[in-house]
C-alpha positions in Angstrom: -65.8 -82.0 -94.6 -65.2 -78.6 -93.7 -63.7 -77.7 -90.5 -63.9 -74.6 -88.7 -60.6 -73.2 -86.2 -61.5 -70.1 -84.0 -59.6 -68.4 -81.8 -60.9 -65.8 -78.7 -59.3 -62.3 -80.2 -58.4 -59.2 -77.8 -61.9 -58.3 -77.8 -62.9 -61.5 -76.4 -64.8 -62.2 -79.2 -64.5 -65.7 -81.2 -63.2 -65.3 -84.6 -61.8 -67.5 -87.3 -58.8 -68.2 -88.1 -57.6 -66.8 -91.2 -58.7 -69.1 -93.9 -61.2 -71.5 -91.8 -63.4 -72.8 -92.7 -60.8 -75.4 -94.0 -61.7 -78.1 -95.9 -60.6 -81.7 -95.5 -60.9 -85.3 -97.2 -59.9 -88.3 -95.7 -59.2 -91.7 -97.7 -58.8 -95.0 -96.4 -56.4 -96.1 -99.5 -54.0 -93.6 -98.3 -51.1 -94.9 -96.6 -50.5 -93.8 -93.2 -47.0 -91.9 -93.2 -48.6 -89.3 -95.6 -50.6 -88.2 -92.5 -47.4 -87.5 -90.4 -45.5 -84.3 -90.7 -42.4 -85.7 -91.8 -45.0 -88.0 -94.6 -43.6 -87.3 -98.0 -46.5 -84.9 -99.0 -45.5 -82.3 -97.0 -42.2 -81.3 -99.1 -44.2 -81.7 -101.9 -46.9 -79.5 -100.8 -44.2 -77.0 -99.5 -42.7 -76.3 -102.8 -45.5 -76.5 -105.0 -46.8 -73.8 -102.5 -43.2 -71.8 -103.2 -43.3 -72.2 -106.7 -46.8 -70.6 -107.1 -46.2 -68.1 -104.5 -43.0 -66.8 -106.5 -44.8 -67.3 -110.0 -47.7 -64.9 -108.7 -45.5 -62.3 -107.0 -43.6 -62.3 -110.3 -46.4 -61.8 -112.4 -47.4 -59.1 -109.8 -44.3 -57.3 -109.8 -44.1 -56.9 -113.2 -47.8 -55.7 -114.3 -47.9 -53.4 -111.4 -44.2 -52.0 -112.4 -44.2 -48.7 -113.8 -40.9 -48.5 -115.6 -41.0 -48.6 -119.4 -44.7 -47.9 -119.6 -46.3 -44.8 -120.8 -49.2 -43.9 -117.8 -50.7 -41.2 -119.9 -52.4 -44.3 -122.4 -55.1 -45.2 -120.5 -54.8 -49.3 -121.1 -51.3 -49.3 -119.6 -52.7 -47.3 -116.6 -55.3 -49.5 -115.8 -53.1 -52.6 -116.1 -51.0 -51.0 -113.2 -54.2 -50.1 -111.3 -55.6 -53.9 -111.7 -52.6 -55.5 -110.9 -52.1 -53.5 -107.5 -55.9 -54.3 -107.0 -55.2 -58.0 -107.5 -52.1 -57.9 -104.6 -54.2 -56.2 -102.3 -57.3 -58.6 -102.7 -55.0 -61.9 -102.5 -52.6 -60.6 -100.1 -54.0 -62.6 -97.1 -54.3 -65.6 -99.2 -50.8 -65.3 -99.9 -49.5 -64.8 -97.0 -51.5 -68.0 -95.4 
């Protein structure tokens, strides 16, 4: 089920919410306290979330670092191009 979230922006036009449409399942084996906020998902969710986030800002940092790489050979320049690319594209991702 997907569900959509809009909000009325200063335009007064409806827009979505960054990142709706969001998607959601729903199972009746799943106990009821992992649907509350304080459920035991959450913390899990949270740092898996973290850990990702820190893996792919690392990865990031360091393609799209300059130091130690010679920018006159052509493959090392387009690594540093592609990896800025890839921040800019996933930034809002990232920072949902």
């Amino acid at each position: 089920m997907n569900i959509s979230v809009l909000f009325r922006d200063d335009k007064e036009k409806m827009v979505p919410l960054r990142g709706s449409p969001y998607k959601a399942s729903f199972s009746s084996a799943t106990p009821a306290n992992h649907n509350t906020l304080t459920g035991p998902l959450l913390p899990k969710y949270v740092t898996k979330v973290i850990e990702q986030s820190q893996s792919w800002m690392k990865e990031s940092s360091t393609a799209a670092n300059t130091k130690d790489k010679d920018l006159t050979e052509i493959k090392s320049l387009l690594g540093v191009v592609d990896a800025v690319n890839t921040v800019h594209v996933k930034q809002d991702a990232m920072m949902l």
